[in-house]
N, C-alpha and C positions, 0 to 999 in steps of 0.2 A: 504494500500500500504506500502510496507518496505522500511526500510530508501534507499536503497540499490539502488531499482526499481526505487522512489521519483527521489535519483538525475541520473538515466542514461536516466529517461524523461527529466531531466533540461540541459543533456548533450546535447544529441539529439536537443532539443532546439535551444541553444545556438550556440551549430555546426554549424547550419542551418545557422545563423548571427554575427559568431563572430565575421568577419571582415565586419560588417555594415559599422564599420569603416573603411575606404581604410586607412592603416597603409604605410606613407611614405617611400620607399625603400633608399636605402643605396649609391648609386651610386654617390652622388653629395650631396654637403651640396650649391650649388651655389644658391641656391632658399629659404634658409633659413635666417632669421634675424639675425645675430650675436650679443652676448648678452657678451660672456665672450671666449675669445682666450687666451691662451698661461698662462694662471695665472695657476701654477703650472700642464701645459704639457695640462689640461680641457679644453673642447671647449664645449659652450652651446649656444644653440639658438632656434627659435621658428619659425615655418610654418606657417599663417595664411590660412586656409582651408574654405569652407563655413559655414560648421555646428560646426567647433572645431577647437581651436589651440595649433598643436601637438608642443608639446619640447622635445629636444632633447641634452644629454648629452651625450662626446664621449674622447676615450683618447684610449692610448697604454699602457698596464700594462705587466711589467717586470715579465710575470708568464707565464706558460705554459695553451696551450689550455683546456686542459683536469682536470688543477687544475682548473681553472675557470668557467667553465659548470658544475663543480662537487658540487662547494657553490653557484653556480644561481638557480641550480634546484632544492635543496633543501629550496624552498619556504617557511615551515614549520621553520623556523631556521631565517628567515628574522631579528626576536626580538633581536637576538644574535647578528647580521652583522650591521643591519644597526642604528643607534642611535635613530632616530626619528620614530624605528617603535617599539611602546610601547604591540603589540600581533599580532602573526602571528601564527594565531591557524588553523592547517586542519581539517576538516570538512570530507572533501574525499580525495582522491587522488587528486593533482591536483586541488583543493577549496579549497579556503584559505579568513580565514577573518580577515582584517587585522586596527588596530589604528594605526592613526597617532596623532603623537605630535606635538602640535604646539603654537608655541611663542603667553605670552600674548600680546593682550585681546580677540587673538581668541580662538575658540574652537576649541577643537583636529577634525579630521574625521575621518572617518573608511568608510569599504567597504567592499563586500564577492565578491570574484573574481575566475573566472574559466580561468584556465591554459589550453594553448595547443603547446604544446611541438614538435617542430621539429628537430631532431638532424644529422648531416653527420658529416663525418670524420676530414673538416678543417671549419664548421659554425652550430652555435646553433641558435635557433628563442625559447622564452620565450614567447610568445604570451597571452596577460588575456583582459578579458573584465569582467564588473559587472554582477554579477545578485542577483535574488531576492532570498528572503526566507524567510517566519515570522516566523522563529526559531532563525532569528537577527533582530528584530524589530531596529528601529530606536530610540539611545538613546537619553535623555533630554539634556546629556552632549557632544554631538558629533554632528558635520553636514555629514551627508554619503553622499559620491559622488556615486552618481545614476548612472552616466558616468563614470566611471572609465573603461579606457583603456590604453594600453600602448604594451608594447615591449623591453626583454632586446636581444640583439642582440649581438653576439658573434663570432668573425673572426680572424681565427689563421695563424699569420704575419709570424713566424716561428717557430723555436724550442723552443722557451725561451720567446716570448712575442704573446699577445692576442689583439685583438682591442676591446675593448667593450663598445658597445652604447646603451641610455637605454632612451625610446619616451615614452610620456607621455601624456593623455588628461590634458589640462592643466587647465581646469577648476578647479578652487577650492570651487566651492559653491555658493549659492546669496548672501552670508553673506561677502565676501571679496570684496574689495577695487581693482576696477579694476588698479587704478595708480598704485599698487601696487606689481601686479601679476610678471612685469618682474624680481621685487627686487625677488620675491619669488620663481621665476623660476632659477634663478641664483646660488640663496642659495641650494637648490633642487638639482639641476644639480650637482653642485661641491658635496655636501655634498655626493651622492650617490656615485661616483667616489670614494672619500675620503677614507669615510668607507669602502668599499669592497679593496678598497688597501691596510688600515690596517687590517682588518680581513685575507687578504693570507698572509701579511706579517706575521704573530702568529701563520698560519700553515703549511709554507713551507720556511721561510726562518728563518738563522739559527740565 
């Protein structure tokens, strides 16, 4: 079978189930934990679900719709944007396997994750869930999130600014410290805001 054929079986697949996960819509944050408001304009919080607890970070960024769907969708480029992602290698179109960095004494994670892209004229959907492949076996130095899902979600306010929210399985592994996760959802949340604010500000502001 060619490399080619391999993953439009794993596409098909995955299609089939990508949203196993029922990914929470956008309509109301009122049913969510709030975890962090107003600390630099970022709002993060966490949904408690039956089988998973999605988080969720959100803010208005002083950029245009179309600057900001332009650096989301290049997933392949993630290593450059966001700090704490140490390789964000494509595979396929749309597959991407990606390290994460992480404060000692844990150990970094990683994940191979399939994209599925919805785009209209005033909202983007960035849509990934995990899948498999022993062509990424599981390293000695990394915990892989098995689950990995999420969603960056993007809603254009007007000519000059964007809304962008960005859910996450918040799972991190059997190896972390549940006290810990909401410190670590926190950091997470802002940090990704953070980063992609200063990454447009380098490409579009003077």
């Amino acid at each position: 079978m060619s490399s080619t054929t391999y993953y439009k079986v794993i596409f098909f697949l995955v299609a089939l189930n990508l949203f196993g996960y029922e990914l929470p819509n956008y309509d109301s944050n009122e049913d969510w934990i709030e975890i962090q408001s107003g600390r630099k304009h970022i709002w993060v919080g966490y949904i408690e679900k039956p089988d998973i607890n999605w988080v969720r970070t959100s803010s208005i960024l002083p950029f245009k719709f179309e600057e900001v769907s332009k650096i989301i969708e290049k997933e392949e480029n993630y290593s450059k944007i966001f700090n704490r992602v140490i390789i964000s290698e494509e595979v396929l179109e749309d597959i991407i396997y990606m390290k994460i960095d992480m404060p000692f004494p844990f150990y970094d994670r990683d994940y191979l994750v399939e994209y599925s892209i919805f785009k209209e004229s005033s909202s983007a959907s960035y849509a990934f869930r995990a899948i498999e492949d022993k062509r990424y076996p599981v390293l000695s130095s990394c915990v892989r999130l098995e689950n990995a899902a999420g969603e960056w979600y993007l809603e254009k306010i007007d000519e000059s600014s964007t809304r962008v929210s960005y859910t996450w399985n918040g799972d991190q592994g059997p190896s972390f410290p549940s006290y810990a996760l909401t410190t670590a959802w926190k950091t997470q949340g802002s940090e990704m805001i953070t980063d992609l604010q200063k990454s447009l500000e380098k490409l579009y502001k003077d």
